[in-house]
N, C-alpha and C positions, 0 to 999 in steps of 0.2 A: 436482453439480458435477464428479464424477468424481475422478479417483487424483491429478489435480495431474500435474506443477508447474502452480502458476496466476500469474497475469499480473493484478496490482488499478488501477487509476486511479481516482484521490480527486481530487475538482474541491471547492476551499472557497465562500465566499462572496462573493468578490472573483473569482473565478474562475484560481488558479492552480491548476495540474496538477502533482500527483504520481504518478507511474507506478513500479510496483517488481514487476521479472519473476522469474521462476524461484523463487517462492515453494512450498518443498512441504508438502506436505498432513500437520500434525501436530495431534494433539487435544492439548486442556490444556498447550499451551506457549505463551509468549511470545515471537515473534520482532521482531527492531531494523528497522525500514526503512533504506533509503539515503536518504533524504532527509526534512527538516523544513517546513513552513509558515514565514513568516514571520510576525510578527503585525500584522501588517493596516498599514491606513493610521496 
């Protein structure tokens, strides 16, 4: 995937879209996204 920053788009099951850019390239850490799913219908 190479050195990063990387760019992820998550589509759920209802089909909403999370997009979250400028993520960089760390082993063994936890990072917060900018945004949540709602939980469904």
């Amino acid at each position: 995937m190479g050195p990063g920053p990387y760019t992820f788009r998550v589509t759920d099951i209802y089909g909403n879209v999370l997009t979250d850019s400028n993520i960089p390239h760390q082993i063994g850490v936890d990072l917060t996204g900018s945004g949540q799913f709602s939980k469904g219908p």
